[in-house]
C-alpha positions in Angstrom: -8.0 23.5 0.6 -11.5 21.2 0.6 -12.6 23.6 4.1 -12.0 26.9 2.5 -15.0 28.8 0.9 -13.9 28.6 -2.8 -12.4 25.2 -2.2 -15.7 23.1 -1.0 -18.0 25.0 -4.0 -14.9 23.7 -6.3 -15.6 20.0 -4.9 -19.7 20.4 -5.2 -19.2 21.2 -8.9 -16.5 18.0 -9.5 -18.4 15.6 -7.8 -21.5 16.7 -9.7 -19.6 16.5 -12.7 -18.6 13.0 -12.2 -15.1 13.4 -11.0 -13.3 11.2 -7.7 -11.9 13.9 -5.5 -8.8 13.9 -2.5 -8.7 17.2 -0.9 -6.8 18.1 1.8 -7.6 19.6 5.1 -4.9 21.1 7.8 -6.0 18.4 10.2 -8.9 15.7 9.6 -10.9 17.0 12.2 -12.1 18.8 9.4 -13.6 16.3 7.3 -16.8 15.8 8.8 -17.3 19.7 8.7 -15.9 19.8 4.5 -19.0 16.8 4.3 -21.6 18.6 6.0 -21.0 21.7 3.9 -21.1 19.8 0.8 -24.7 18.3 1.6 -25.2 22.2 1.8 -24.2 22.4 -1.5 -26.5 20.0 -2.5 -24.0 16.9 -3.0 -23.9 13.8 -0.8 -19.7 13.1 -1.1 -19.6 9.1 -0.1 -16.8 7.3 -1.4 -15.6 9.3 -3.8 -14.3 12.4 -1.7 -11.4 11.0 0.5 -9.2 14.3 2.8 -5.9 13.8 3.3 -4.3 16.2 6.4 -1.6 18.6 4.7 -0.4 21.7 5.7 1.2 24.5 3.5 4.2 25.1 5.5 5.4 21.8 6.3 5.9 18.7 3.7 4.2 15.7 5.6 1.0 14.9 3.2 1.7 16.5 -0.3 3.1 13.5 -1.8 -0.2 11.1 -0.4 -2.6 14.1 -1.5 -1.5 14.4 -5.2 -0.7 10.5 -5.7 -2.8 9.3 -8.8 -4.8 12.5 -9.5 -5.0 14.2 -13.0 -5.5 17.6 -12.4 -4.4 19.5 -9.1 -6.5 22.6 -8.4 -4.8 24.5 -5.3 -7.0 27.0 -3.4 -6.0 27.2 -0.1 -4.2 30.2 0.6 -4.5 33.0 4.0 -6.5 35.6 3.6 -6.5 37.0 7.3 -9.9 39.6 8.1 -7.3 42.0 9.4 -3.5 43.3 8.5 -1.0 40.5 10.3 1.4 42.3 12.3 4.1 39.9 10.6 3.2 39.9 6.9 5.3 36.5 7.0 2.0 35.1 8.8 0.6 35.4 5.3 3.0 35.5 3.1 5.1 32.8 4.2 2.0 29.9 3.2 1.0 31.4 0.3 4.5 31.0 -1.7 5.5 28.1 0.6 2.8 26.3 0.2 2.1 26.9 -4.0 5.1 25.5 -4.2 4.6 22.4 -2.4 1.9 21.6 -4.5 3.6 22.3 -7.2 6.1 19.8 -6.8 3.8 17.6 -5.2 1.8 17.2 -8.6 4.5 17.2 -10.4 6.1 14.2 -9.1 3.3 12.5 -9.4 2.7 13.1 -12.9 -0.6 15.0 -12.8 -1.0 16.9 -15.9 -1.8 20.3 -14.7 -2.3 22.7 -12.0 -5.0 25.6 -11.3 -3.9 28.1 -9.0 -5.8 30.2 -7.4 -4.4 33.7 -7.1 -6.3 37.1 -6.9 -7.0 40.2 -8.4 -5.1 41.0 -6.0 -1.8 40.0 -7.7 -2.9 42.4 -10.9 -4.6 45.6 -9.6 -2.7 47.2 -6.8 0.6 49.4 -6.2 -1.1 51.0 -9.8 -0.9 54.7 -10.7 -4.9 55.5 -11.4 -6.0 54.2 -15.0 -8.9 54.5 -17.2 -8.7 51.1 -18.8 -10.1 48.3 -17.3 -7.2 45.9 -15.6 -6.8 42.6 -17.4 -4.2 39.3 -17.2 -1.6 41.7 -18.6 -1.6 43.5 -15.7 0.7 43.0 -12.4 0.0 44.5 -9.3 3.5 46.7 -8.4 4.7 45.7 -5.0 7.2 48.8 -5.0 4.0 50.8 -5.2 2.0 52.4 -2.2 -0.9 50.7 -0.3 0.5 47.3 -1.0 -0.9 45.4 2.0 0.5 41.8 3.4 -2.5 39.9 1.6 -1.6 41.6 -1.6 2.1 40.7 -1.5 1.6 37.1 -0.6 -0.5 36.4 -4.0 1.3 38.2 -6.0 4.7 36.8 -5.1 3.4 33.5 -4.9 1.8 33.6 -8.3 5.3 34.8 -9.4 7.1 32.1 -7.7 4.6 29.7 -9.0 5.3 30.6 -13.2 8.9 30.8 -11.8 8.7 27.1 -11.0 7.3 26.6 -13.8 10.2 27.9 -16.0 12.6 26.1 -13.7 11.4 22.4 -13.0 7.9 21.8 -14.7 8.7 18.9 -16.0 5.8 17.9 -17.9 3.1 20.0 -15.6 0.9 22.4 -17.2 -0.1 25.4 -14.6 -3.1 27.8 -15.2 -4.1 30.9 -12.9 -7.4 31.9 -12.4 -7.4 35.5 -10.7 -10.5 36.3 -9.0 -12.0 40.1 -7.5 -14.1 39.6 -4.2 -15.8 36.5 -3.9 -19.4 36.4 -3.0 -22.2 34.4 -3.6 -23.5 31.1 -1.2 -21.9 30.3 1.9 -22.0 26.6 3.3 -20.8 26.8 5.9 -18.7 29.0 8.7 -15.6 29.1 6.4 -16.3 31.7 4.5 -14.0 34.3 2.5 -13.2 37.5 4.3 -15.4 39.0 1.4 -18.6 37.9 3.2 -17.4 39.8 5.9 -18.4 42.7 4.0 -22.2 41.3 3.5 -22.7 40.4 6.9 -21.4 43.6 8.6 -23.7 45.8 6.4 -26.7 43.5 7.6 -25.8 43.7 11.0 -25.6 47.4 11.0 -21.9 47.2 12.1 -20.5 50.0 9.8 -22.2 53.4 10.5 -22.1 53.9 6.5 -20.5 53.5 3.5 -16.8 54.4 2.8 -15.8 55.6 -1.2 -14.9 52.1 -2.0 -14.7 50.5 -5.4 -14.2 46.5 -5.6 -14.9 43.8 -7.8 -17.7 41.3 -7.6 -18.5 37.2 -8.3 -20.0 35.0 -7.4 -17.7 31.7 -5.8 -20.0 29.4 -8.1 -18.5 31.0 -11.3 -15.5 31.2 -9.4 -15.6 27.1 -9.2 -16.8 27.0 -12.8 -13.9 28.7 -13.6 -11.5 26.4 -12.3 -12.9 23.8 -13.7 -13.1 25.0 -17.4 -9.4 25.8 -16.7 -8.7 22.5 -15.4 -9.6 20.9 -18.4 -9.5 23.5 -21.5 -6.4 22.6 -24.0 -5.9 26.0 -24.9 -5.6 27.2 -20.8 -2.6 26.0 -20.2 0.3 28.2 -19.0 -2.7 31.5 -19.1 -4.2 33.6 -16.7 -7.9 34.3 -16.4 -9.6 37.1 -14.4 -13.2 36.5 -12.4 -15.0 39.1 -12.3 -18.3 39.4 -12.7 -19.0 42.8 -14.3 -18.2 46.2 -13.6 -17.0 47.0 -9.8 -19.4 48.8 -7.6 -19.1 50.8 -5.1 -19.7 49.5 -1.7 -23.2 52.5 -1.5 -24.4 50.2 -4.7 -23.6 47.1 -2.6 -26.1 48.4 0.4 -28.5 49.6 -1.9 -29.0 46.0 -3.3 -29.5 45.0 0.1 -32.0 47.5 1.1 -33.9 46.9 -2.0 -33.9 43.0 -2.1 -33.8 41.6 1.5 -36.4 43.3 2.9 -37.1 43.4 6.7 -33.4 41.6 6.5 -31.8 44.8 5.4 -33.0 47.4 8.2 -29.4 48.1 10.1 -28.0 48.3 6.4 -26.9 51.8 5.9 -26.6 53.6 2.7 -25.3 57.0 3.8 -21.5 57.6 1.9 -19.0 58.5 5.0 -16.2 60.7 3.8 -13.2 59.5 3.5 -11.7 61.2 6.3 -14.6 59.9 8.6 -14.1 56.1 7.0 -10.6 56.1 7.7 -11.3 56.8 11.4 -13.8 53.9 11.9 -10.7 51.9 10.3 -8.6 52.8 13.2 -11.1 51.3 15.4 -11.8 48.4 13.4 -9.0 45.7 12.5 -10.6 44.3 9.6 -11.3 47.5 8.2 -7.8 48.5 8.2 -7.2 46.9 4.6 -9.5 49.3 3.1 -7.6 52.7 4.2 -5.0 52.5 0.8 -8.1 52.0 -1.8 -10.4 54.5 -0.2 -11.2 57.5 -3.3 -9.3 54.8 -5.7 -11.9 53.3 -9.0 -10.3 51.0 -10.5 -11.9 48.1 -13.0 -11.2 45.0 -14.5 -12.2 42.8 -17.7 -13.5 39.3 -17.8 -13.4 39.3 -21.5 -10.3 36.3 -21.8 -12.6 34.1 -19.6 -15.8 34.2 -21.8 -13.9 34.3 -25.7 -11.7 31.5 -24.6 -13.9 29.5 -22.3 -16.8 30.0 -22.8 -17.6 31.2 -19.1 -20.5 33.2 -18.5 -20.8 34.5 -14.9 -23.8 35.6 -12.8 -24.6 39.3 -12.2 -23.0 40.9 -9.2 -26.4 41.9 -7.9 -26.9 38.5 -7.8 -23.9 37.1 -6.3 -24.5 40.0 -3.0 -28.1 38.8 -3.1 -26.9 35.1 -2.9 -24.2 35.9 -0.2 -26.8 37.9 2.4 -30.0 35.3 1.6 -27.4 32.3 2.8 -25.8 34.5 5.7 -29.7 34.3 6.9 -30.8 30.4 6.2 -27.7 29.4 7.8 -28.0 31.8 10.8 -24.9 34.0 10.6 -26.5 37.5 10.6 -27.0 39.1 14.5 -30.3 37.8 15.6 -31.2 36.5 12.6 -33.0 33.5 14.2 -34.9 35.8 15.9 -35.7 37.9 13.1 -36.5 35.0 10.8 -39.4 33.6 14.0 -41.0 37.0 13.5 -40.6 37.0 9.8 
């Protein structure tokens, strides 16, 4: 998943690190674009980043893709701006695909797996809690609000400890579970996270719904990955990324409006009720997802990550200030290049 927004900050941090990295890309069209967003990212790939086309719902390419590598870290995975009318569209890849790679790396004898799942798979379906969420925690697909995105990670992280228990052979399999992932785009593939960011900048949401979500940034997200790539003790655990605390999407604009400047003009701060938020969903696709969490706080821990690992995240003012100051070098705001002239 070298194209995807987690994946190419996950190759940035290898290749800076020292490592020889395959990735794979639905079609190799896509290469020159996974290139260009590393040199973004501050990394010039040459030699030692090769793509290999492979697509989670068919078998052609797994096999070539894993051949010879150590570790396996597997982040592509749908995560559609708006509800599929066939939740097959999503979930169908995700638990098709994890276990593709799965096997892939298994035959060919790589020693472990990282797996990107979500939060997703632990905080939803819940009755209301006090307590933070943590890796102990499974989101309840029996329970109400559970969305097509939300049912493919968490059955495809079940399938994937599943395999495990069936035909692991000698694999080792970590998950890393992140919240909303923010921080520095490189290019146009970006998670639907950003979409979030850019649509408060661009003044496309008349204000700001009673919405509670995780924040971090994708470069501890990458970091994270890594550390479970490699850590002895990491193997066959689950580790949350999240920044901090979750805000609430008025804390979100308020960031904005206080560190962006003439950037953050359109970005409203007003709180919509919920009644009011829920019919700007109806006439919004993407923000059809957010209808079941609307009124819901809900929070989650990052303690396992930092006693076990070591990891230390950035803040998650800083990962919203990251997200909205790339969405303007890279000109993906409305008129930003415009705006930036004048600036």
């Amino acid at each position: 998943g070298g194209s995807g927004f987690i994946g190419s900050h996950c190759i940035v941090q290898l290749l800076t690190a020292g490592h020889t990295v395959r990735t794979t890309v639905r079609s190799l069209d896509r290469e020159a674009d996974v290139r260009a967003m590393l040199k973004v990212g501050g990394v010039e790939a040459d030699s030692r980043l090769t793509c290999v086309a492979a697509d989670l719902l068919k078998d052609e390419g797994w096999a070539e893709a894993a051949k010879g590598c150590d570790y396996v870290l597997h982040v592509a995975s749908p995560f559609p701006a708006s509800v599929p009318k066939d939740e097959n569209e999503v979930i169908a890849p995700a638990v098709e695909g994890t276990v593709r790679v799965l096997r892939a790396a298994r035959d060919a004898g790589a020693k472990r797996v990282v797996l990107t799942s979500s939060f997703a798979a632990i905080g939803y379906g819940q009755r209301p809690q006090k307590e933070p969420f943590s890796e102990k925690n499974w989101t309840n697909l029996k329970g109400a609000g559970v969305l097509p995105y939300v049912k493919s990670k968490t059955v495809a992280e079940h399938e994937a400890w599943n395999f495990m228990g069936r035909e692991r052979g000698g694999l080792e399999l970590t998950v890393v579970n992140p919240v909303g992932v923010f921080g520095p785009v490189l290019g146009p593939d970006y998670s639907t996270s950003i979409l979030l960011v850019q649509r408060l900048m661009d003044g496309a949401v008349p204000g700001c719904p009673k919405l509670w979500f995780g924040v971090v940034d994708v470069r501890d997200v990458a970091d994270l990955h890594i550390r479970a790539m490699t850590h002895p003790e990491a193997k066959g655990d689950r580790f949350l990324a999240v920044a901090g605390d979750f805000v609430s999407m008025r804390e979100m604009a308020r960031v904005l409006k206080s560190r962006m400047g003439v950037w953050a003009k359109r970005v409203p701060t007003v709180q919509l009720p919920n009644w009011v938020a829920r019919l700007v969903a109806m006439r919004d696709p993407a923000a059809k997802q957010i209808v079941p969490e609307l009124g819901k706080r809900k929070n989650a821990t990052n303690e396992h990550a930092r006693k076990l690992l070591g990891w230390e995240p950035r803040s998650s003012e800083e990962a919203i200030v990251a997200t909205a100051e790339s969405l303007v070098r890279l000109g993906l705001l409305k008129d930003s290049r415009k705006a930036q002239e004048q600036h």
